[in-house]
C-alpha positions in Angstrom: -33.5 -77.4 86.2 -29.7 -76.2 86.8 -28.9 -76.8 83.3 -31.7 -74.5 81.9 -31.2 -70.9 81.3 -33.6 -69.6 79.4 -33.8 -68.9 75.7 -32.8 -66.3 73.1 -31.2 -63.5 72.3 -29.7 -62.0 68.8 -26.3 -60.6 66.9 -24.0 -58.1 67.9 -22.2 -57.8 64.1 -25.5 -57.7 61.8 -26.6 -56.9 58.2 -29.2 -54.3 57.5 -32.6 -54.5 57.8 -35.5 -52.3 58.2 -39.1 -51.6 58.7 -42.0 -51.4 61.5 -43.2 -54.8 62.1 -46.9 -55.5 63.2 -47.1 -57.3 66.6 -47.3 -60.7 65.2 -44.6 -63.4 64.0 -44.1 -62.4 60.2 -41.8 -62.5 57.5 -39.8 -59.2 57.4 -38.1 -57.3 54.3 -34.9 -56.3 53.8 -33.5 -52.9 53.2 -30.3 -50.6 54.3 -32.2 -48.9 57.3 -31.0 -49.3 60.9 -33.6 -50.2 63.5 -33.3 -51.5 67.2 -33.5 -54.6 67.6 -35.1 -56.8 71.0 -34.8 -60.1 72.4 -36.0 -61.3 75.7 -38.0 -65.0 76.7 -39.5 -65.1 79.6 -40.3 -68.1 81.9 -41.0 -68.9 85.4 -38.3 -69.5 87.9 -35.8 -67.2 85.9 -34.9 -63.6 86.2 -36.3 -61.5 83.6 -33.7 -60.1 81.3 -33.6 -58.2 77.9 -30.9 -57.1 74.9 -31.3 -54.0 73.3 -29.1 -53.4 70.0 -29.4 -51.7 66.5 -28.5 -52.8 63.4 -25.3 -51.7 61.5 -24.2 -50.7 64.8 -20.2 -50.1 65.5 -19.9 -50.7 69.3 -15.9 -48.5 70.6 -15.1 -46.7 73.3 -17.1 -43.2 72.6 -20.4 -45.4 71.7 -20.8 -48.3 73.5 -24.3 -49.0 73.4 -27.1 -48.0 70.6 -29.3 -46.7 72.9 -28.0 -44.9 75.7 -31.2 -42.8 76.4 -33.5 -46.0 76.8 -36.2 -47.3 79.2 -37.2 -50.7 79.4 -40.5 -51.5 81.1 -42.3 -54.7 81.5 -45.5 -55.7 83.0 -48.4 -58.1 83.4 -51.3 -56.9 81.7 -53.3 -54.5 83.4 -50.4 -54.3 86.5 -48.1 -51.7 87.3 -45.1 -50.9 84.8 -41.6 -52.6 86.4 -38.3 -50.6 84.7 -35.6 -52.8 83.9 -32.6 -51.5 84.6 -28.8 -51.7 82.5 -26.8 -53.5 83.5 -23.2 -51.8 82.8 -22.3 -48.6 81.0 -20.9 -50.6 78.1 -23.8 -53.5 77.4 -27.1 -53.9 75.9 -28.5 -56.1 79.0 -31.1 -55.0 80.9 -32.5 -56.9 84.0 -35.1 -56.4 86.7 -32.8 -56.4 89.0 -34.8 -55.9 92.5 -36.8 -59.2 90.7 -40.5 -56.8 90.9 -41.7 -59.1 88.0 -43.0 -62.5 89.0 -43.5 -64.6 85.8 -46.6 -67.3 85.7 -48.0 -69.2 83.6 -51.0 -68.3 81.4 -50.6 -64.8 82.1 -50.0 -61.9 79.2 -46.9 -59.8 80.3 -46.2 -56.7 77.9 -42.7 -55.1 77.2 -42.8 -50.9 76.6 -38.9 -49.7 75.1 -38.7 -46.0 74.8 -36.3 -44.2 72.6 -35.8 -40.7 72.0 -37.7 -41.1 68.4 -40.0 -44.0 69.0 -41.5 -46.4 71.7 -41.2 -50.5 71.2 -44.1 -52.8 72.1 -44.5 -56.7 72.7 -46.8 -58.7 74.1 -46.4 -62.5 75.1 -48.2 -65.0 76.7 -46.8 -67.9 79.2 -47.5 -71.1 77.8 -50.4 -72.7 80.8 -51.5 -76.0 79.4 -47.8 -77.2 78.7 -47.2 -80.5 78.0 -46.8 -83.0 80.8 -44.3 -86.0 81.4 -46.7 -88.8 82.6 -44.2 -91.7 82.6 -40.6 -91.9 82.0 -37.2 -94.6 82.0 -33.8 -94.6 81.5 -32.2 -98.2 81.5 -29.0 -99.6 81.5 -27.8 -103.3 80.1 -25.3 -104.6 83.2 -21.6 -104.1 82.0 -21.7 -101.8 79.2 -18.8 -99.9 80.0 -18.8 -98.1 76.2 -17.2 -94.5 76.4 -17.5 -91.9 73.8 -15.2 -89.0 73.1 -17.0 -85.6 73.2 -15.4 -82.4 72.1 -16.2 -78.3 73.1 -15.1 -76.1 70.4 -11.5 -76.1 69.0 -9.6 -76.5 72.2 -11.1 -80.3 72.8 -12.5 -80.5 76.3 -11.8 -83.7 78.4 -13.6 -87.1 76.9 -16.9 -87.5 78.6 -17.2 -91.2 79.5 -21.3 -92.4 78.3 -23.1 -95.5 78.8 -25.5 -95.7 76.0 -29.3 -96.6 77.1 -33.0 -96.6 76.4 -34.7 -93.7 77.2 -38.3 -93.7 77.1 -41.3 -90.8 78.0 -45.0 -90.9 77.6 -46.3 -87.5 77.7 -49.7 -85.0 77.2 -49.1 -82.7 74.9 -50.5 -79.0 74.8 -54.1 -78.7 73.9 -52.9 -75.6 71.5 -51.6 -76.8 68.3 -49.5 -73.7 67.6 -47.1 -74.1 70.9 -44.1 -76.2 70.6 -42.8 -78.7 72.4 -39.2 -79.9 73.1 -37.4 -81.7 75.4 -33.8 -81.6 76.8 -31.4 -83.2 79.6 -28.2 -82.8 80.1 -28.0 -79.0 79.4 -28.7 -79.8 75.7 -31.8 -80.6 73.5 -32.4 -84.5 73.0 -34.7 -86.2 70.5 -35.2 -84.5 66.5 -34.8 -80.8 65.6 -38.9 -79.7 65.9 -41.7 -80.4 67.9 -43.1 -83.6 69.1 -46.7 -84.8 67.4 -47.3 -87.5 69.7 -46.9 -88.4 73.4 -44.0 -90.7 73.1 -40.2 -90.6 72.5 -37.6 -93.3 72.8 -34.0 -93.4 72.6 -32.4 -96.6 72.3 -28.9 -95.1 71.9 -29.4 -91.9 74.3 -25.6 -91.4 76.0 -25.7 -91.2 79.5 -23.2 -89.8 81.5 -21.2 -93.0 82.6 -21.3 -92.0 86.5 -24.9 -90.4 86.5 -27.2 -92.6 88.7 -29.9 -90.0 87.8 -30.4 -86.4 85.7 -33.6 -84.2 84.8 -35.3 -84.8 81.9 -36.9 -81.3 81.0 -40.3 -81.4 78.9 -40.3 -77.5 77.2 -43.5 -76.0 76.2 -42.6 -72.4 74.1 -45.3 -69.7 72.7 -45.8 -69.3 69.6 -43.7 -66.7 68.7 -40.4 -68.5 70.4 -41.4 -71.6 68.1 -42.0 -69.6 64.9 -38.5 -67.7 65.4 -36.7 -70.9 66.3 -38.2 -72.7 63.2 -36.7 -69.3 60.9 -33.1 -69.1 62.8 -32.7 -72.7 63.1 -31.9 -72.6 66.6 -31.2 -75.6 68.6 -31.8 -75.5 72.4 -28.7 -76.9 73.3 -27.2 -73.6 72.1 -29.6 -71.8 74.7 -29.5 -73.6 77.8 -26.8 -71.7 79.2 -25.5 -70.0 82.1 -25.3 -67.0 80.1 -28.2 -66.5 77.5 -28.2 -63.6 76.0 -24.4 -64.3 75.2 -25.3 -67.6 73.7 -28.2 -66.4 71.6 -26.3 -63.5 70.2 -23.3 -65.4 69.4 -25.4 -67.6 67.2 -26.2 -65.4 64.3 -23.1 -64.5 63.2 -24.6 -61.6 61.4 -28.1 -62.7 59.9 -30.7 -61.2 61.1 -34.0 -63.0 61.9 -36.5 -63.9 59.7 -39.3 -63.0 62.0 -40.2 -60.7 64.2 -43.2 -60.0 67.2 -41.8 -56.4 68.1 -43.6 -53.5 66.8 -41.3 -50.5 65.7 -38.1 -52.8 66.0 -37.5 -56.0 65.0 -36.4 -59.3 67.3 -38.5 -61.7 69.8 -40.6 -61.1 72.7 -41.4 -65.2 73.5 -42.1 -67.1 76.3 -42.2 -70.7 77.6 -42.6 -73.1 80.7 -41.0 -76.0 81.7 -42.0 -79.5 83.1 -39.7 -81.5 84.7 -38.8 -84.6 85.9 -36.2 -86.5 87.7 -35.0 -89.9 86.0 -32.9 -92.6 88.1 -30.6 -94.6 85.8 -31.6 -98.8 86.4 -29.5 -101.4 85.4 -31.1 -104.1 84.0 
C-alpha cells in the first residue's frame, strides 16, 4: 500500500463561512464570520495527523498560524486522551508524533481541539466490515506494445509507457449501505467517480504500466462522513493518495469551503476509512 496516504485535508486561502455545526454530516450556511476549521482521516497503518486553520485567515511572518494557543487531543472511546503535537512554529499540522494512537478497525476514536474561546469535538468510527476483494485479474494480449503519453501539471513529466489490459475484481461489499467504497492502483483512483453497487468491476482498457509484471490493487472502504464530504467537494482519490496529504487536500479547494461538515464548533471533516488490498501479477495471454 506504498502509494496510499491517506485522505483529506482543506484550503489555506478560503471564503467566509460561519456557524456551529452539530456533530453530524450537514449542509452548512454561509455568512462573513471566521471559524476554525479541521481536517484529519484516520486509518490503520498510517500515522495520525491533523490541520488546524481559520477562515479569512492571512498567514505572514508576525501570524503564522490561527491558533497558536491550541491543543489537539485524540482518543479511542473511553481510553486515555493522546495530545498531538505541532509540528513547526509556522504550520497548521499536528501529528502524534511518539505514534501513542493505534488505529483499528470498528473502533470509535474522538478528536477534543481547545482554543482560548471554545473547544472542538468529533467523533468517527473505522469502517470494520469493509469490503473484500475475493477474486481479481489483470491480462495482457502478447505484443501489445501500445504507449500512451501522460503528463503532470504544466511542466510535462516524462511519457509513461502503458500496455492497455483487462482488469477484472469480484468483491463483498460492506454490509452498511451508507459507507463507500472505491478502489485505486497505481497511486490514483481507477473505475467511475462514486461508489460501487455491486461486487464486480472490469476494465477492458485499464493502462498498465508497460514494465509492471505486478501492482496492488487497493479496495477503500470510507465512513460516512469521508463519503458524504467527498460526494460535496468532488474529490477524487487520486488527488489524495499522496506522500503528503494534508498538502494535497488543501491545495484542492482553491478557496471554497466545504459543503459539509462533522465538527462541532468548527467546520471541516473528522472521517475515517480502511483498506483491503491485494497484489495482482500482470499474465500474458
Amino acid at each position: 500500500m506504498s502509494g496510499i496516504k491517506y485522505y483529506f485535508l482543506i484550503l489555506i486561502a478560503l471564503c467566509s463561512f460561519s456557524g456551529c455545526v452539530r456533530n453530524e454530516v450537514e449542509e452548512t450556511p454561509w455568512s462573513t464570520a471566521s471559524v476554525p476549521m479541521v481536517f484529519s482521516v484516520i486509518s490503520p497503518d498510517y500515522p495520525v495527523e491533523l490541520y488546524l486553520g481559520k477562515s479569512n485567515f492571512v498567514k505572514n511572518t508576525a501570524n503564522p498560524i490561527p491558533y497558536p494557543e491550541a491543543r489537539v487531543f485524540m482518543c479511542e472511546r473511553d481510553s486515555a486522551w493522546v495530545e498531538l503535537k505541532l509540528q513547526s512554529a509556522d504550520t497548521s499540522s499536528y501529528k502524534d508524533v511518539d505514534h501513542l494512537l493505534r488505529v483499528v478497525k470498528g473502533k470509535t476514536y474522538e478528536l477534543r481541539i481547545e482554543l482560548k474561546d471554545k473547544n472542538l469535538h468529533a467523533q468517527t468510527t473505522v469502517p470494520a466490515d469493509g469490503a473484500t476483494i475475493m477474486y481479481a485479474s489483470c491480462t495482457v494480449q502478447a505484443g501489445n506494445d501500445a504507449s500512451n503519453s501522460k503528463y503532470s501539471g504544466e511542466n510535462k513529466a516524462p511519457t509513461i509507457r502503458t500496455k492497455s489490459s483487462t482488469l477484472s475484481l469480484h468483491f463483498t461489499l460492506p454490509p452498511h449501505k451508507d459507507y463507500g467504497v472505491y478502489l485505486t492502483a497505481f497511486s490514483k483512483e481507477i473505475g467511475f467517480n462514486g461508489p460501487y453497487e455491486s461486487g464486480f468491476y472490469q476494465d477492458n482498457e485499464f493502462q498498465c504500466p508497460y514494465d509492471n509484471s505486478a501492482f496492488t490493487l487497493n479496495l477503500i472502504t470510507v465512513d460516512p462522513y469521508l463519503k458524504k464530504f467527498r460526494f460535496s467537494e468532488n474529490i477524487l482519490f487520486s488527488q489524495s493518495f499522496d506522500d503528503d496529504f494534508i498538502t494535497a487536500i488543501t491545495s484542492t479547494y482553491g478557496g471554497v469551503l466545504p459543503a459539509y461538515s462533522n465538527i462541532e464548533n468548527a467546520i471541516g471533516l473528522f472521517g475515517s476509512f480502511s483498506t483491503d488490498s491485494k497484489l495482482i501479477m500482470v499474465t500474458e495471454l
